[in-house]
PDB file with one MODEL, atoms N, CA, C and O in Angstrom:
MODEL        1
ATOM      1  N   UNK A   1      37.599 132.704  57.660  1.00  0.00           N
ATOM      2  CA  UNK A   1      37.367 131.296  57.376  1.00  0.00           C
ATOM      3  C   UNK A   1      35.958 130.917  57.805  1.00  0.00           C
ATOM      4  O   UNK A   1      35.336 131.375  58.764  1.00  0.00           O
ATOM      5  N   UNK A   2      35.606 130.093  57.017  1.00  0.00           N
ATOM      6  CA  UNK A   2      33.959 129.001  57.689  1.00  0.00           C
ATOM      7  C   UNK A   2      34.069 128.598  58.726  1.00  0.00           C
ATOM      8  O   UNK A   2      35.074 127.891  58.803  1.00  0.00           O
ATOM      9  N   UNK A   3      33.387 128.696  59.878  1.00  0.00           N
ATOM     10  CA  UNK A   3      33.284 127.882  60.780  1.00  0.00           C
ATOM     11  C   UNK A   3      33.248 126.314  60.541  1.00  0.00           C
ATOM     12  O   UNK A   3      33.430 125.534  61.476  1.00  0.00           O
ATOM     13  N   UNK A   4      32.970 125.834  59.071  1.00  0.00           N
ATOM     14  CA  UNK A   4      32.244 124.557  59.045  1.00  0.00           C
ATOM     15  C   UNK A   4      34.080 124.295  58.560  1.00  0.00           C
ATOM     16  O   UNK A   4      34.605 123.291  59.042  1.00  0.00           O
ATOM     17  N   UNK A   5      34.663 124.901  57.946  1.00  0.00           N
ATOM     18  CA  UNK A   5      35.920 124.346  57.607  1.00  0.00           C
ATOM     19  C   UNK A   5      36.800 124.606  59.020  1.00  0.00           C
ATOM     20  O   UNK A   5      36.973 123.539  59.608  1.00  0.00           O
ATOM     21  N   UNK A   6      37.079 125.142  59.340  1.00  0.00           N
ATOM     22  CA  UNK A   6      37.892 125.915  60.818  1.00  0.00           C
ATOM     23  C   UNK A   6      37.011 123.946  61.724  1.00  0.00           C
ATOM     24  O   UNK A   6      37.704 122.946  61.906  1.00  0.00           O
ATOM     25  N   UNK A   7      35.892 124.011  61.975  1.00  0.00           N
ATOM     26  CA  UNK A   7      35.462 122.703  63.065  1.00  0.00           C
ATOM     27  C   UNK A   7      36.014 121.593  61.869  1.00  0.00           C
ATOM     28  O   UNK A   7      36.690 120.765  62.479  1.00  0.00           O
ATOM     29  N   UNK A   8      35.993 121.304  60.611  1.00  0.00           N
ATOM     30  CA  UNK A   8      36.502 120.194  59.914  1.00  0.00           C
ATOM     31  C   UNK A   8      37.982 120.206  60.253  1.00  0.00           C
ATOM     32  O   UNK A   8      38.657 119.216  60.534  1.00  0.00           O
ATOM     33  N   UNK A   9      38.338 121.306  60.197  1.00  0.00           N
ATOM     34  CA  UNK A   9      39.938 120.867  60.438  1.00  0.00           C
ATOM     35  C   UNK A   9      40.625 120.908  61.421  1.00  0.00           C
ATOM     36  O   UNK A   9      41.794 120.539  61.303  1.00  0.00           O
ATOM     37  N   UNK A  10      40.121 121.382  62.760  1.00  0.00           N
ATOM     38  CA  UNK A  10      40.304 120.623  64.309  1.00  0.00           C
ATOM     39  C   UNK A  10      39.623 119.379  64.053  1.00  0.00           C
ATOM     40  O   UNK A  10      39.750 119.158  65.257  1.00  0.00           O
ATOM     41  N   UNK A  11      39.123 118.530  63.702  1.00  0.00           N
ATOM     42  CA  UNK A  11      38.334 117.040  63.782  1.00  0.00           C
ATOM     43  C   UNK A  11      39.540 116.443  62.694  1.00  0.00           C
ATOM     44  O   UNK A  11      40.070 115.417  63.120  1.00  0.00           O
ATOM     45  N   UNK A  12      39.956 116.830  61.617  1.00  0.00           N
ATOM     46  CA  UNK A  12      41.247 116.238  60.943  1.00  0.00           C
ATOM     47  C   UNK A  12      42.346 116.156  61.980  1.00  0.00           C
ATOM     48  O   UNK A  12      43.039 115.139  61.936  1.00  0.00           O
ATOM     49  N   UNK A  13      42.641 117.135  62.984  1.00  0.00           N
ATOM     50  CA  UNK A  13      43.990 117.443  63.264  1.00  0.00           C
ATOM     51  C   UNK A  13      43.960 116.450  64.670  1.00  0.00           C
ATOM     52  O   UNK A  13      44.904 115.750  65.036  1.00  0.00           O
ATOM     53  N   UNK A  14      42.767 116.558  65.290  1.00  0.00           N
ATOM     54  CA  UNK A  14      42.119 115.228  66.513  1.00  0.00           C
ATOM     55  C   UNK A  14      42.099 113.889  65.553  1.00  0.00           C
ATOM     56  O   UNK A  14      42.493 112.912  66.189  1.00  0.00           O
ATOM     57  N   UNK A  15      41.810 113.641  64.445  1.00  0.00           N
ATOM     58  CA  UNK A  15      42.043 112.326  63.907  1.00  0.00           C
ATOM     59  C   UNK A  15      43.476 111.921  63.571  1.00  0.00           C
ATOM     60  O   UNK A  15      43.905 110.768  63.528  1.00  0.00           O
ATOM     61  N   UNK A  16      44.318 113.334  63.283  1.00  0.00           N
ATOM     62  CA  UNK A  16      45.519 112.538  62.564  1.00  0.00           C
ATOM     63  C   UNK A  16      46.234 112.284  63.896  1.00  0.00           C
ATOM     64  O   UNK A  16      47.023 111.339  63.872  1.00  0.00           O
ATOM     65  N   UNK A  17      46.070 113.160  65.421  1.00  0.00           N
ATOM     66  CA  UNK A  17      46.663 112.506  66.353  1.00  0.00           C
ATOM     67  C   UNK A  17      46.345 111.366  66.745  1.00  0.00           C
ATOM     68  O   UNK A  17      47.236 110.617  67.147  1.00  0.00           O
ATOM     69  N   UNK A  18      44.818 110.887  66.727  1.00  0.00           N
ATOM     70  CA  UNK A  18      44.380 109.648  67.203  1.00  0.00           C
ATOM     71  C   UNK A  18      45.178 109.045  66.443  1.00  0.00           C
ATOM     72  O   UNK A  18      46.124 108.770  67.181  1.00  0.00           O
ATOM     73  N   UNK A  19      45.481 108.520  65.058  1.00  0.00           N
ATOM     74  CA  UNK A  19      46.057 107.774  64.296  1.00  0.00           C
ATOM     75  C   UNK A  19      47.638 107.881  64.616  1.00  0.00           C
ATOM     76  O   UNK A  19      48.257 106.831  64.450  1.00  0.00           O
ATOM     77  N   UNK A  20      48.351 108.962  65.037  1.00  0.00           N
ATOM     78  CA  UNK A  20      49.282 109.353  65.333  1.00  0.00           C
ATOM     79  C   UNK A  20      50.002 108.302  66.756  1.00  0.00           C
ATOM     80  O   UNK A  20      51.042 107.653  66.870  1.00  0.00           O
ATOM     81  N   UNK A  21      48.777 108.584  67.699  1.00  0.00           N
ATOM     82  CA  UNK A  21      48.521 107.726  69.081  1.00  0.00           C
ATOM     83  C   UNK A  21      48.713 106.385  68.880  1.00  0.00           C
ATOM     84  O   UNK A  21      49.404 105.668  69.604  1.00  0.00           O
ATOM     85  N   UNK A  22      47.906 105.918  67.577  1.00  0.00           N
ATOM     86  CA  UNK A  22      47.734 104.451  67.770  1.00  0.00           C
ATOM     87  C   UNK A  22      48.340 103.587  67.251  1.00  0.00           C
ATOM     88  O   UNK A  22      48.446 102.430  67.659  1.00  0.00           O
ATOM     89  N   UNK A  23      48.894 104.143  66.107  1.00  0.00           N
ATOM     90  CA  UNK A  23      50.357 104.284  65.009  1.00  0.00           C
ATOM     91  C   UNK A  23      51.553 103.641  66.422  1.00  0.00           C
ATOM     92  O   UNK A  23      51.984 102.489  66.492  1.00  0.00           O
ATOM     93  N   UNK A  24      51.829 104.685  67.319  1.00  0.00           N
ATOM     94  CA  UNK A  24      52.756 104.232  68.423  1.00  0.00           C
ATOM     95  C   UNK A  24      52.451 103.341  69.525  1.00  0.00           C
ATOM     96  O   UNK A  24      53.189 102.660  70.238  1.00  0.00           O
ATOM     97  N   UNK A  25      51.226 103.495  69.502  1.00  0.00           N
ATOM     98  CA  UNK A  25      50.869 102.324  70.384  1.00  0.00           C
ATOM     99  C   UNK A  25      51.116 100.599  70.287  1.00  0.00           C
ATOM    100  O   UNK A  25      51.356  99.698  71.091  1.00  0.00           O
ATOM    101  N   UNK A  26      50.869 100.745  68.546  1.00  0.00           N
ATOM    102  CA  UNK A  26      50.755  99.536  67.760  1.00  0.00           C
ATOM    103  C   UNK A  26      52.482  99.102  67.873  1.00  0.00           C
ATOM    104  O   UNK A  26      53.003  98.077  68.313  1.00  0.00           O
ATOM    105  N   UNK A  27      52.843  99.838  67.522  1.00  0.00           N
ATOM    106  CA  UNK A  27      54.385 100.007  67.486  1.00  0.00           C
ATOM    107  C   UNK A  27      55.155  98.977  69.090  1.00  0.00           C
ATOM    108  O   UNK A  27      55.829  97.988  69.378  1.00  0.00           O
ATOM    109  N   UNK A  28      54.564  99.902  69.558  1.00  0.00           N
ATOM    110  CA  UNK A  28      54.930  99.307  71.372  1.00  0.00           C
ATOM    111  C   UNK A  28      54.851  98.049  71.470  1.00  0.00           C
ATOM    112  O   UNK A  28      55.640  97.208  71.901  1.00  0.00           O
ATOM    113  N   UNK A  29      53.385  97.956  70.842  1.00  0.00           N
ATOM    114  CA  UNK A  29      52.408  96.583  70.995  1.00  0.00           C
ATOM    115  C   UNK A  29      53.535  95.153  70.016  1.00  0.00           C
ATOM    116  O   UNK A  29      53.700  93.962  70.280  1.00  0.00           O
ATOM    117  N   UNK A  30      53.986  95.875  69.087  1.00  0.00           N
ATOM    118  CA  UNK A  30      54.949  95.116  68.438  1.00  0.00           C
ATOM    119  C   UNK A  30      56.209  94.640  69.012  1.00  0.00           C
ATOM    120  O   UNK A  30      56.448  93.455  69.244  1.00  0.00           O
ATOM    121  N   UNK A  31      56.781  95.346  69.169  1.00  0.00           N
ATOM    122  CA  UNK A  31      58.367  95.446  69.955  1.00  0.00           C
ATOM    123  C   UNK A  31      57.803  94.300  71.231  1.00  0.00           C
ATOM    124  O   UNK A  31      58.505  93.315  71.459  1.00  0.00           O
ATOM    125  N   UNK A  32      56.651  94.492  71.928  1.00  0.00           N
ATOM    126  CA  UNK A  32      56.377  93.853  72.931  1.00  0.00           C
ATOM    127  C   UNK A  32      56.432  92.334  72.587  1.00  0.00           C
ATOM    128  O   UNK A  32      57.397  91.634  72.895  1.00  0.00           O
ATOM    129  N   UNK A  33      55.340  91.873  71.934  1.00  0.00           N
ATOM    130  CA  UNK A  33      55.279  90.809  70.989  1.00  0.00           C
ATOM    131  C   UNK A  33      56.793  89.859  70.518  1.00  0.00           C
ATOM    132  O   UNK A  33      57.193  88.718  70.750  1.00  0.00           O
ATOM    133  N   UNK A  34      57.427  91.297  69.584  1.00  0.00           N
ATOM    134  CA  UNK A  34      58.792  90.555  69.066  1.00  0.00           C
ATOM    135  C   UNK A  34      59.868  89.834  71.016  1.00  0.00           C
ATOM    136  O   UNK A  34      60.667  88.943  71.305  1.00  0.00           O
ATOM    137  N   UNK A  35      59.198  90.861  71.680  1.00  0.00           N
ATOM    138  CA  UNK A  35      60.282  90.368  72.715  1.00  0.00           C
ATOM    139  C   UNK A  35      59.496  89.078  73.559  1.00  0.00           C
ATOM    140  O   UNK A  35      60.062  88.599  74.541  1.00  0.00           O
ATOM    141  N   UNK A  36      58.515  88.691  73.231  1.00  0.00           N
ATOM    142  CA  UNK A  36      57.554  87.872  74.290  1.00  0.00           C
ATOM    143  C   UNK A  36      58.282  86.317  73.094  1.00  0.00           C
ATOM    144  O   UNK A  36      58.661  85.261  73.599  1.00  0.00           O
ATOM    145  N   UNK A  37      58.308  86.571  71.622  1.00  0.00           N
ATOM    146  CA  UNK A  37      58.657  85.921  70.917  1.00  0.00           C
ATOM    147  C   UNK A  37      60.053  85.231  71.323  1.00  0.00           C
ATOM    148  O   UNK A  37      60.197  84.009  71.348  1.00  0.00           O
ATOM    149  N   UNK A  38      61.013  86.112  71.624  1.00  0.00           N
ATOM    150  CA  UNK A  38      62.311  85.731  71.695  1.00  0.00           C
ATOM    151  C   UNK A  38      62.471  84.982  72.644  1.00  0.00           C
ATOM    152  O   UNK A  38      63.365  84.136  72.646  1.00  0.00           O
ATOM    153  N   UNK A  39      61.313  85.213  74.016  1.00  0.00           N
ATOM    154  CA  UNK A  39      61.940  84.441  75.004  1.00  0.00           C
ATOM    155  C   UNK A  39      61.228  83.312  74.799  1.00  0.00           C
ATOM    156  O   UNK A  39      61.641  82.381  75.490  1.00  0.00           O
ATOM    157  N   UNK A  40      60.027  82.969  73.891  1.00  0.00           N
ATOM    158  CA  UNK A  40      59.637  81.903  73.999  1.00  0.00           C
ATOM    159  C   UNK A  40      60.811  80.993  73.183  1.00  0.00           C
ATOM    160  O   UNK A  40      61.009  79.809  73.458  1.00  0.00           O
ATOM    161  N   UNK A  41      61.516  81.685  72.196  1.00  0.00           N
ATOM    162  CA  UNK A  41      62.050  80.776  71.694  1.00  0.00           C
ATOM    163  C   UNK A  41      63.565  80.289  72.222  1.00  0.00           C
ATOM    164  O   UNK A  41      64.402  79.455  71.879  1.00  0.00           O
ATOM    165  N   UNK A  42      63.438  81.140  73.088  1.00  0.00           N
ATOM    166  CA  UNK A  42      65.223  80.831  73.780  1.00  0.00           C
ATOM    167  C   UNK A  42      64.097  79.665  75.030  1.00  0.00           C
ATOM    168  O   UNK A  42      64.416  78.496  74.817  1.00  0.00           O
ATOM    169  N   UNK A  43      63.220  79.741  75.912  1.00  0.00           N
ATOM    170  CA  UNK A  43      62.731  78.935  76.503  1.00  0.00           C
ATOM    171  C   UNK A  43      62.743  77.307  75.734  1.00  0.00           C
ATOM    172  O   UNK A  43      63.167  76.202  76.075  1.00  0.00           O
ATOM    173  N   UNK A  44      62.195  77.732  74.805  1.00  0.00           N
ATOM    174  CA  UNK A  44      61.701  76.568  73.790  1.00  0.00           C
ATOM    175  C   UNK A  44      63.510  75.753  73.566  1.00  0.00           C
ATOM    176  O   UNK A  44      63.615  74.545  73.779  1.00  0.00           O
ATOM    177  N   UNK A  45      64.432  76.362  73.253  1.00  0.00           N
ATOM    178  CA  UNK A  45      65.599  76.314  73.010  1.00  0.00           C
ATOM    179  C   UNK A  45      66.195  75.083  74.424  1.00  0.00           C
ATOM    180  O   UNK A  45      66.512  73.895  74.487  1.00  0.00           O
ATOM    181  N   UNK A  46      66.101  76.081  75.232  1.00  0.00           N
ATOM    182  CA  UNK A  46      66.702  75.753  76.657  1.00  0.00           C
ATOM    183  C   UNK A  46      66.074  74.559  76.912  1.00  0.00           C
ATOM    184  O   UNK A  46      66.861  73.680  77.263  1.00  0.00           O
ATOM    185  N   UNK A  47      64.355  74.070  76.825  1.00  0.00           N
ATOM    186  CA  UNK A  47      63.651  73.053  77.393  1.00  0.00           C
ATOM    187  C   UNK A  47      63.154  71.638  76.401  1.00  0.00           C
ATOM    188  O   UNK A  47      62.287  70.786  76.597  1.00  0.00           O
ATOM    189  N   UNK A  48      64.194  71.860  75.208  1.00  0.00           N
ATOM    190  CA  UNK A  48      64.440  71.372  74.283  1.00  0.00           C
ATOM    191  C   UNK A  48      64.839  69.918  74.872  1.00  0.00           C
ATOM    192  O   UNK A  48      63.975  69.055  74.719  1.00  0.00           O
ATOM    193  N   UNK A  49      65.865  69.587  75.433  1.00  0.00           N
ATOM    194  CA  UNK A  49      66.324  68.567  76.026  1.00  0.00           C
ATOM    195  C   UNK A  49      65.452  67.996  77.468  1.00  0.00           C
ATOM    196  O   UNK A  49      65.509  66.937  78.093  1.00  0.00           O
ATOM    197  N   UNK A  50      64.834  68.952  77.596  1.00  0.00           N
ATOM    198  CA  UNK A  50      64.256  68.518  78.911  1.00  0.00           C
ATOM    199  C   UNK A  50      63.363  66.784  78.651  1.00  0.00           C
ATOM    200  O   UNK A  50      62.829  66.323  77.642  1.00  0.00           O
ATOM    201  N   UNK A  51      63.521  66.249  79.940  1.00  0.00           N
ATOM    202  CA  UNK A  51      62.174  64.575  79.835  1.00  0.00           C
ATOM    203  C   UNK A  51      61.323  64.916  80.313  1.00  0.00           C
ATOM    204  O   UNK A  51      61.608  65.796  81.125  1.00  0.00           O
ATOM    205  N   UNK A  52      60.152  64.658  80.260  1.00  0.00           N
ATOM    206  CA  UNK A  52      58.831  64.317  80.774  1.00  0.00           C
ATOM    207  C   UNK A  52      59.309  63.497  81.997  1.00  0.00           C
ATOM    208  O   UNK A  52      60.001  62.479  82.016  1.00  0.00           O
ATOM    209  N   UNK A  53      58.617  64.389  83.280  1.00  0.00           N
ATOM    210  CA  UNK A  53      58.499  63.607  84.456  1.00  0.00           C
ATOM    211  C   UNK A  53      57.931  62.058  84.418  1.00  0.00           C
ATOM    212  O   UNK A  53      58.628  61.247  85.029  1.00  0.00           O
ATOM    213  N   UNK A  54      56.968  61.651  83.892  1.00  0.00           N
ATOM    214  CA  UNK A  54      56.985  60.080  83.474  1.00  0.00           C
ATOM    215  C   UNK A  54      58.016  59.289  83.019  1.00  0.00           C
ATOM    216  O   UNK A  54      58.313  58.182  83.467  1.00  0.00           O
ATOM    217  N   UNK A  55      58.646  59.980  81.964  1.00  0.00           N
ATOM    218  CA  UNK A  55      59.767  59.031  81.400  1.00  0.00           C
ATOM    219  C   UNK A  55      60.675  58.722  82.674  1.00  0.00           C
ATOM    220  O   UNK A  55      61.073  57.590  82.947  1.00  0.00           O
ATOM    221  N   UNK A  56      61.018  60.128  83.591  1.00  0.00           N
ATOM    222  CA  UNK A  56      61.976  60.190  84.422  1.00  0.00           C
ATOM    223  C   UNK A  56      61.470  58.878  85.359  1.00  0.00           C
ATOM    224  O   UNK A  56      62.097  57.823  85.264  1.00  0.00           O
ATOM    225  N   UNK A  57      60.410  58.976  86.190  1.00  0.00           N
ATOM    226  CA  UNK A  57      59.424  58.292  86.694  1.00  0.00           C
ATOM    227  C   UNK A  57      59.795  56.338  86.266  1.00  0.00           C
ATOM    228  O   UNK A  57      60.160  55.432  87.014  1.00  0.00           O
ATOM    229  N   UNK A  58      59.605  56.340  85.342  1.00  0.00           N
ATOM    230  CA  UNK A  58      59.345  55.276  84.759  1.00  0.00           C
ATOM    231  C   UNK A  58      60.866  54.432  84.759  1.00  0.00           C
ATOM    232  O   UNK A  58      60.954  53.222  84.969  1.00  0.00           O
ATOM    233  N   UNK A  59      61.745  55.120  84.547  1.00  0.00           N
ATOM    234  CA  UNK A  59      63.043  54.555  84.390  1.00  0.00           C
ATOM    235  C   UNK A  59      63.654  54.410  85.856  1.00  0.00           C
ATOM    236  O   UNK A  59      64.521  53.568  86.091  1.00  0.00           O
ATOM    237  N   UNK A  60      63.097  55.378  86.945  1.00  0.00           N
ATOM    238  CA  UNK A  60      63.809  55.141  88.437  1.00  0.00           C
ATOM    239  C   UNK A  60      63.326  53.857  88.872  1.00  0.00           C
ATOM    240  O   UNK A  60      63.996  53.002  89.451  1.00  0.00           O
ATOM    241  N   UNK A  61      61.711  53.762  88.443  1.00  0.00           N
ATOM    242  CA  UNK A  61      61.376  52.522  89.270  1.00  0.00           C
ATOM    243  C   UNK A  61      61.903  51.568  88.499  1.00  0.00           C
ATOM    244  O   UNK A  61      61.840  50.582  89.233  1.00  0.00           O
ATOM    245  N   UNK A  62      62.548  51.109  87.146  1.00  0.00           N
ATOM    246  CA  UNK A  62      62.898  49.894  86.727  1.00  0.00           C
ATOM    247  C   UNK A  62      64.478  50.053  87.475  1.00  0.00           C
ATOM    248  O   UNK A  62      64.771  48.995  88.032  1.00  0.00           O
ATOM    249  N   UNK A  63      65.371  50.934  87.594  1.00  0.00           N
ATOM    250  CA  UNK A  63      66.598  51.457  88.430  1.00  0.00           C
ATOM    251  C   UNK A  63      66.278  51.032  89.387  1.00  0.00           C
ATOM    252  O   UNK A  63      67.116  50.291  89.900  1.00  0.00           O
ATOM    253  N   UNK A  64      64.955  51.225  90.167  1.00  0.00           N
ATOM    254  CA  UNK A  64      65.382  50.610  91.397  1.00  0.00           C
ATOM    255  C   UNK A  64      64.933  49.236  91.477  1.00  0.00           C
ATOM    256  O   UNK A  64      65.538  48.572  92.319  1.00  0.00           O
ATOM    257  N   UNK A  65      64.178  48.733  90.931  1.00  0.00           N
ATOM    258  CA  UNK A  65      63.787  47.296  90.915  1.00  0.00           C
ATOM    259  C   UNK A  65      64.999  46.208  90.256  1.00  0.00           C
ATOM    260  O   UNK A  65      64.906  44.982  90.318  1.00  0.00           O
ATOM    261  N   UNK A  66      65.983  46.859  89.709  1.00  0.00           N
ATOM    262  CA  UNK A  66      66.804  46.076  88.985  1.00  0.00           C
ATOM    263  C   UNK A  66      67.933  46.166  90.112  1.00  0.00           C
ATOM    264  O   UNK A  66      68.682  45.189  90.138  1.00  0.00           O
ATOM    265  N   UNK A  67      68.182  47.172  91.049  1.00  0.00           N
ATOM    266  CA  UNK A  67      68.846  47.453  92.185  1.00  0.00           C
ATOM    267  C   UNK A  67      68.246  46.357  93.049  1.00  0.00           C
ATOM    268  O   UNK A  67      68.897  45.311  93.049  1.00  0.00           O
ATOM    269  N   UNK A  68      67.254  46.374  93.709  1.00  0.00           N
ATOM    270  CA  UNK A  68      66.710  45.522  94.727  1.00  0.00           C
ATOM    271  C   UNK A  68      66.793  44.125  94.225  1.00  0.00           C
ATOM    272  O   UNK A  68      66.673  43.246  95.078  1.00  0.00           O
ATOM    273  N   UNK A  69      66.978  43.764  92.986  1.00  0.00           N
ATOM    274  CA  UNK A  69      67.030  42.513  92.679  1.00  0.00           C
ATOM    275  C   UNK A  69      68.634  42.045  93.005  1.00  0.00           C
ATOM    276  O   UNK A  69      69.223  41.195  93.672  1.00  0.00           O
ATOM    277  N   UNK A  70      68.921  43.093  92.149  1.00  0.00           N
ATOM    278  CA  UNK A  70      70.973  42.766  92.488  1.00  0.00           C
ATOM    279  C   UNK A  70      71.415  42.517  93.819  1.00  0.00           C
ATOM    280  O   UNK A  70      72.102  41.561  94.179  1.00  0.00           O
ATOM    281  N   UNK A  71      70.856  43.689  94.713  1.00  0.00           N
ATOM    282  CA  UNK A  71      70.945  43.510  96.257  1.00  0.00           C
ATOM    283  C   UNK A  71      70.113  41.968  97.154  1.00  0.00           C
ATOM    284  O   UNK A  71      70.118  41.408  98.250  1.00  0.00           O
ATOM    285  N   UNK A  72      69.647  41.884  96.141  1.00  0.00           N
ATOM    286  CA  UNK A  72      68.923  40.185  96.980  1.00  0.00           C
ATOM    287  C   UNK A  72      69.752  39.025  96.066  1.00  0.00           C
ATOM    288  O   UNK A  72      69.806  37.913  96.591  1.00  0.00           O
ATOM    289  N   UNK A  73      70.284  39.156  94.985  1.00  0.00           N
ATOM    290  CA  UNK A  73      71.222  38.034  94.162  1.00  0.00           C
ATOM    291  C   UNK A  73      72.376  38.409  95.540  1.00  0.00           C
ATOM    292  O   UNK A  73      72.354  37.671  96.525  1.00  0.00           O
ATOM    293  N   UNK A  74      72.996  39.173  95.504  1.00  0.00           N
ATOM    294  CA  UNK A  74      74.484  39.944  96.527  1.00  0.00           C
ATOM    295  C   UNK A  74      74.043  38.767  97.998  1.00  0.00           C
ATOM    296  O   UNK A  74      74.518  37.633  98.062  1.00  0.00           O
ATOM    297  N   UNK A  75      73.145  39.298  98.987  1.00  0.00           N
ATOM    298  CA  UNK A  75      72.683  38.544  99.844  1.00  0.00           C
ATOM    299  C   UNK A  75      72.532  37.266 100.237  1.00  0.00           C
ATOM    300  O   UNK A  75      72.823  36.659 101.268  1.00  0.00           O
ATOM    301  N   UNK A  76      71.861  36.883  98.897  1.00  0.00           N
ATOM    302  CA  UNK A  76      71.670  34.947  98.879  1.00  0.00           C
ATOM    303  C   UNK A  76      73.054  34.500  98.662  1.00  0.00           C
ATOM    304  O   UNK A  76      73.111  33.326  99.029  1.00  0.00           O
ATOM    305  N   UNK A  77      74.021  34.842  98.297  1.00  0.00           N
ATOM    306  CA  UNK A  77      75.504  34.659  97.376  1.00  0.00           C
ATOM    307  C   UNK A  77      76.045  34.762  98.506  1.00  0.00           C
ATOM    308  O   UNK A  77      76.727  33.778  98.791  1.00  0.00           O
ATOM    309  N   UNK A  78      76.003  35.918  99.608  1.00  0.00           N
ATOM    310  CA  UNK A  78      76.823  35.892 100.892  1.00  0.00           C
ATOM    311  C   UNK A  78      76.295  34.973 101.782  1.00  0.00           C
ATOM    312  O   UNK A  78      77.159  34.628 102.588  1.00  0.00           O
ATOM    313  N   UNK A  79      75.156  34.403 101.974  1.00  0.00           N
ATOM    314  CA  UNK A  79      74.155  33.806 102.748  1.00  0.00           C
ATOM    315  C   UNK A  79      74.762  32.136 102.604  1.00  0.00           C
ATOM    316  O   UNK A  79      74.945  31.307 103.495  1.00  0.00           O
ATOM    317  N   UNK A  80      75.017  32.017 100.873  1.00  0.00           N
ATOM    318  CA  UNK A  80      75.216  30.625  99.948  1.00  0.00           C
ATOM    319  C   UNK A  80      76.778  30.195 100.961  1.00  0.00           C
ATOM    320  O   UNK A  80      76.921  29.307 101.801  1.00  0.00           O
ATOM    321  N   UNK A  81      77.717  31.173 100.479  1.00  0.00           N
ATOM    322  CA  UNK A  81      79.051  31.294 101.134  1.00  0.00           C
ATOM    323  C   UNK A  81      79.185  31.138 102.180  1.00  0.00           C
ATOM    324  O   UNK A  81      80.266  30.581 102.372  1.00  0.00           O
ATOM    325  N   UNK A  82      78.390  31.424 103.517  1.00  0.00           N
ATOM    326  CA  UNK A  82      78.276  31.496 104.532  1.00  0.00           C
ATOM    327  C   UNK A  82      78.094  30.775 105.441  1.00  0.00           C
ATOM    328  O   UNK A  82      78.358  31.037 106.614  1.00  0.00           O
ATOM    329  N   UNK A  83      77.475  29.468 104.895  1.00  0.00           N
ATOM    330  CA  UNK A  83      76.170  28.596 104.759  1.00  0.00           C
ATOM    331  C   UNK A  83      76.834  27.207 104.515  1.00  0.00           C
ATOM    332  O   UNK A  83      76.698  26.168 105.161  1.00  0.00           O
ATOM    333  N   UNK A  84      77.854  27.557 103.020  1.00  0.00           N
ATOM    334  CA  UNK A  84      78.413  26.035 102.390  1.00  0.00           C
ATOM    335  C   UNK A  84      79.510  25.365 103.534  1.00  0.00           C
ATOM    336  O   UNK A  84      80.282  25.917 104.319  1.00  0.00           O
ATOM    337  N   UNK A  85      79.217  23.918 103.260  1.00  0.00           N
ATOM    338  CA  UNK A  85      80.066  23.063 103.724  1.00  0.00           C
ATOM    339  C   UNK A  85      81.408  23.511 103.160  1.00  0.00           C
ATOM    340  O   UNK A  85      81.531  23.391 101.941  1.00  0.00           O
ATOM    341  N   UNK A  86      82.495  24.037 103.890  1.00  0.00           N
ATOM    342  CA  UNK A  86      83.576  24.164 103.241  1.00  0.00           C
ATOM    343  C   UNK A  86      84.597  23.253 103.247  1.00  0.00           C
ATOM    344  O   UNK A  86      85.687  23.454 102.712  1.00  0.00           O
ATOM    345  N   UNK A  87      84.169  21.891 104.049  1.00  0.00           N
ATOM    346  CA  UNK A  87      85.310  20.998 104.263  1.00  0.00           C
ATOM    347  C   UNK A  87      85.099  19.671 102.653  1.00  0.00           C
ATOM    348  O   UNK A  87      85.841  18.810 102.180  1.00  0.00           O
ATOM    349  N   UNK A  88      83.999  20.070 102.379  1.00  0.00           N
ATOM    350  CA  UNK A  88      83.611  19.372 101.096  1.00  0.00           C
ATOM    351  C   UNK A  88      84.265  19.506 100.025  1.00  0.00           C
ATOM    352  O   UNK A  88      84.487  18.660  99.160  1.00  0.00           O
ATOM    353  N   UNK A  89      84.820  21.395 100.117  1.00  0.00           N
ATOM    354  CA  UNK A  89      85.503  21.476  98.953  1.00  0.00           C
ATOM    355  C   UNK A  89      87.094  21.829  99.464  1.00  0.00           C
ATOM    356  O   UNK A  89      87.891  22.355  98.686  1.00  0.00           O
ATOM    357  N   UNK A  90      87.376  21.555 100.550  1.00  0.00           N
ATOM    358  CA  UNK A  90      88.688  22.013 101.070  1.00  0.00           C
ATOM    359  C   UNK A  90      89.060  21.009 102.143  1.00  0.00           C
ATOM    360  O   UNK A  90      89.196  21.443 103.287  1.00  0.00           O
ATOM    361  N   UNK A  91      89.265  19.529 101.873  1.00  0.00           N
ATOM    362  CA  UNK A  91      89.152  18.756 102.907  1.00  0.00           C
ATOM    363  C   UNK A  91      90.381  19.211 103.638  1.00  0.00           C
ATOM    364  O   UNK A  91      90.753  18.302 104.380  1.00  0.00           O
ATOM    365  N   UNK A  92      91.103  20.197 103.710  1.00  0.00           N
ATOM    366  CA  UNK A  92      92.525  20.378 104.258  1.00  0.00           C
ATOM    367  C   UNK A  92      92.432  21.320 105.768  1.00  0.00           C
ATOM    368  O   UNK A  92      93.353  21.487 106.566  1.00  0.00           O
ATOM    369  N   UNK A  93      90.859  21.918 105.873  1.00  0.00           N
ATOM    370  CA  UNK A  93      90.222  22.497 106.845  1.00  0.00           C
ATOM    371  C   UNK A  93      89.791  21.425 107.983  1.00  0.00           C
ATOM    372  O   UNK A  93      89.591  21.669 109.173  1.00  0.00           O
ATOM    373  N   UNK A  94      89.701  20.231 107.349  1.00  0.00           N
ATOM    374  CA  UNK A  94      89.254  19.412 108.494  1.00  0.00           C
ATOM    375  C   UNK A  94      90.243  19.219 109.262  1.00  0.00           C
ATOM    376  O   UNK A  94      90.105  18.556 110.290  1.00  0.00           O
TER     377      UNK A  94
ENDMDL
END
């Protein structure tokens, strides 16, 4: 054989492994991908329902401001009761 064919076809047989190599690499590189995919979409899935810390935020403080109001109506009402002339409306106490 030629030396020039004999060195061409070790440089074919080093290329078809490189391609061989990268062929599986790519492969890997895929499978990897498809699985980085899945969890984004089961994440995406799962955090679907999730609120934005603001919204959450936003609704405690009207929760609690609508609380602190109720708790000061409750107060003045026990305070009112507490407070009223009761022989005014129950002259039977006098």
């Amino acid at each position: 054989m030629d030396i020039n064919l004999i060195f061409s076809f070790t440089r074919l047989q080093q290329a078809i492994v490189v391609t061989e190599n990268t062929l599986a690499e790519n492969q890997k590189l895929m499978n990897e991908i498809r699985l980085f995919q899945q969890q984004v979409e089961s994440m995406n899935a799962t955090s679907q329902d999730d609120v934005p810390w603001n919204d959450i935020q936003l609704v405690l403080h009207q929760t609690h401001d609508e609380l602190v109001s109720a708790t000061t109506r409750y107060r003045n009402a026990i305070d009112a009761l507490q407070t009223a002339d009761w022989h005014h409306f129950c002259p039977a106490l006098e």
